[in-house]
N, C-alpha and C positions, 0 to 999 in steps of 0.2 A: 632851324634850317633857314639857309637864308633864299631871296625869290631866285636868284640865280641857279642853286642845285635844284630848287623847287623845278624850274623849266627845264635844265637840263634832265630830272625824273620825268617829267611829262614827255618830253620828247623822247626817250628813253620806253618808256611805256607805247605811246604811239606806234615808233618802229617798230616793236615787237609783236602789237598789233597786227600791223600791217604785214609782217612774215609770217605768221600764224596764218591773218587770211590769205594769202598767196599759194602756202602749202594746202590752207582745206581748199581751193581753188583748183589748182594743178593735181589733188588726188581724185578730186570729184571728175574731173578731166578723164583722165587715167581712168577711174572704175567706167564712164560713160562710155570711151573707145573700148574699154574689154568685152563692153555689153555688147556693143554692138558688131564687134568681130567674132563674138558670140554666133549672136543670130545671123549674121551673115553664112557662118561655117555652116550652121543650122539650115537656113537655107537652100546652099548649095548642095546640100545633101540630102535633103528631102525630109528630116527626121526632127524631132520637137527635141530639142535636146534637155528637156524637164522627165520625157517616157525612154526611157531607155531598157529594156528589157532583154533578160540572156536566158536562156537554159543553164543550168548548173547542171554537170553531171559527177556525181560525188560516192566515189566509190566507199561502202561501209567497213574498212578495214581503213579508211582515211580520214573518216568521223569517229571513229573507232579511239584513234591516233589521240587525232585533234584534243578529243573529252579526257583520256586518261593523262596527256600532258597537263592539260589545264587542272586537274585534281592535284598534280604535283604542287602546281601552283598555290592553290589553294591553301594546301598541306603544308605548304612557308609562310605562306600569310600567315593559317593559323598560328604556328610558334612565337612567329615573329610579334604578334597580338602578346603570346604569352611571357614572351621575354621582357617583354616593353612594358605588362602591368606588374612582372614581377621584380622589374629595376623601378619604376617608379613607386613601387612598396614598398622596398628596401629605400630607398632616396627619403621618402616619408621617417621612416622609423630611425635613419639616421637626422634627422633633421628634429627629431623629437628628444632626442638621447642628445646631442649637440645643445640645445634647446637649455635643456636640462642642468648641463653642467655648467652653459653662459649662467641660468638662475641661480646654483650652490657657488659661484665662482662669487657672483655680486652681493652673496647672503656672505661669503666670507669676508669678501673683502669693506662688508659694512660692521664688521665686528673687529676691526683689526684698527686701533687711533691713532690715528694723521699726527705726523710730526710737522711743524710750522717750520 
């Protein structure tokens, strides 16, 4: 390389430097006003916005709901588990059997003499 490309990498390097820090500059920026519109809002409204605390009232035919959907769920994963080790068994035993025939193929083709 000669010093010319040499400089123009350097400088090259530099600017990109310097846009990098610019960007963590202006985000650090951005998260500090968020913070502080944060605690502002916080403020104005008297409440720590870190405790925020509700009642849940949650009727037992709605947790009921909840748990027997989420079993359905489940109940896919599990096959989906089983579909998934029973293709990559079979991908295995084709790859073995494949395997196989690459080795009789090359056991043949070393028994069979090369015409020049």
């Amino acid at each position: 390389m000669t010093e010319r490309e040499l400089r123009r990498i350097e400088r090259l390097i530099t600017s990109l430097r310097d846009a990098v820090s610019a960007a963590g500059r202006s985000v650090l920026a951005a998260v500090s006003q968020q913070s502080k519109g944060t605690r502002e809002v916080a403020d104005k409204r008297g409440a720590d916005p870190a405790r925020i605390a509700v009642d849940v009232h949650l009727l037992y035919e709605d947790a009921e709901r909840y748990y027997r959907e989420a079993a359905r769920g489940y109940k896919l994963q599990k096959w989906t588990l089983v579909a998934t080790v029973t293709t990559f068994v079979a991908v295995v035993a084709y790859a073995v059997v494949t395997y196989g025939q690459y080795e009789e193929i090359k056991q043949q083709m070393g028994r069979i003499p090369r015409r020049v």
